[in-house]
N, C-alpha and C positions, 0 to 999 in steps of 0.2 A: 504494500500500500504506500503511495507517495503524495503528502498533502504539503501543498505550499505556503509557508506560513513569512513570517518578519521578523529577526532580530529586531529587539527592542531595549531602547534604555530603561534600566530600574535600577535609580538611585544611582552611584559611582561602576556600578556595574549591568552587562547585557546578559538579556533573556529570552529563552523562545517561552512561551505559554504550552501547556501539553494539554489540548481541549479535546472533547470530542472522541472519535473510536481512536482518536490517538493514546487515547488513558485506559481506555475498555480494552483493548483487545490486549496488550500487555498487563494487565490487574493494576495499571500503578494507580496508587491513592496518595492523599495528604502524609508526609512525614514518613512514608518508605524511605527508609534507607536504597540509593543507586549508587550503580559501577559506573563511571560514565570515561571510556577510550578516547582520546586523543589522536589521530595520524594526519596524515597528508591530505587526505579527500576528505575530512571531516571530524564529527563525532557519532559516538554509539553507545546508547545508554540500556543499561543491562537491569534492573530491579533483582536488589541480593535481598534472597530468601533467607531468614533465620534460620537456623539449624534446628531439628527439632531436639528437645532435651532429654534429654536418656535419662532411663527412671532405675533406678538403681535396686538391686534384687533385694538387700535388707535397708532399715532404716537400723539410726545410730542407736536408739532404742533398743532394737532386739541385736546386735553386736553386744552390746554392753550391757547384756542381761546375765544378770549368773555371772558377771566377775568381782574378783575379788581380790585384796591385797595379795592372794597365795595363788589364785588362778593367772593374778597376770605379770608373778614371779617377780610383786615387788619386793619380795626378800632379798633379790638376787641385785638387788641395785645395788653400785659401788657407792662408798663416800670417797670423794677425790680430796686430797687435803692440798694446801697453798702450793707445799715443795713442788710435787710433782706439777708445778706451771712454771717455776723458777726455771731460768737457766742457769743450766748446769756446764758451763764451760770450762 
């Protein structure tokens, strides 16, 4: 589809307007996030899709259900004392 439109001034900077099945047939809407390419014959504007967000198999809830000072070996935790940050040259 090829519609003839005008670069226009807005404000310190130029603009095309994206009207009509120009916005329909691509889905763009107010405040989509675009790709928009730069080259020698022009520009091309791409509408980037959010990624959908992966939903994760347990929540932090049920990870951390049933632990315990001894389930999660904090016996085994070191005490570091000053020396061992000293250099020792």
């Amino acid at each position: 589809m090829k519609i003839h439109s005008t670069i226009r001034k807005w404000g310190n900077s130029l603009a095309v307007r994206i009207t009509g099945p120009l916005k329909t047939i691509p889905h763009f809407s107010a405040n989509m996030p675009i790709e928009i390419e730069v080259n020698e014959k022009g520009l091309t504007i791409h509408a980037i899709h959010p990624k959908k967000k992966k939903s994760l198999i347990y929540t932090e809830a049920q990870l951390l259900k049933g632990l315990t000072p001894k389930t999660a070996h904090a016996d085994e935790v070191v005490n570091i004392i000053q020396r061992e940050f000293d250099n020792h040259e």
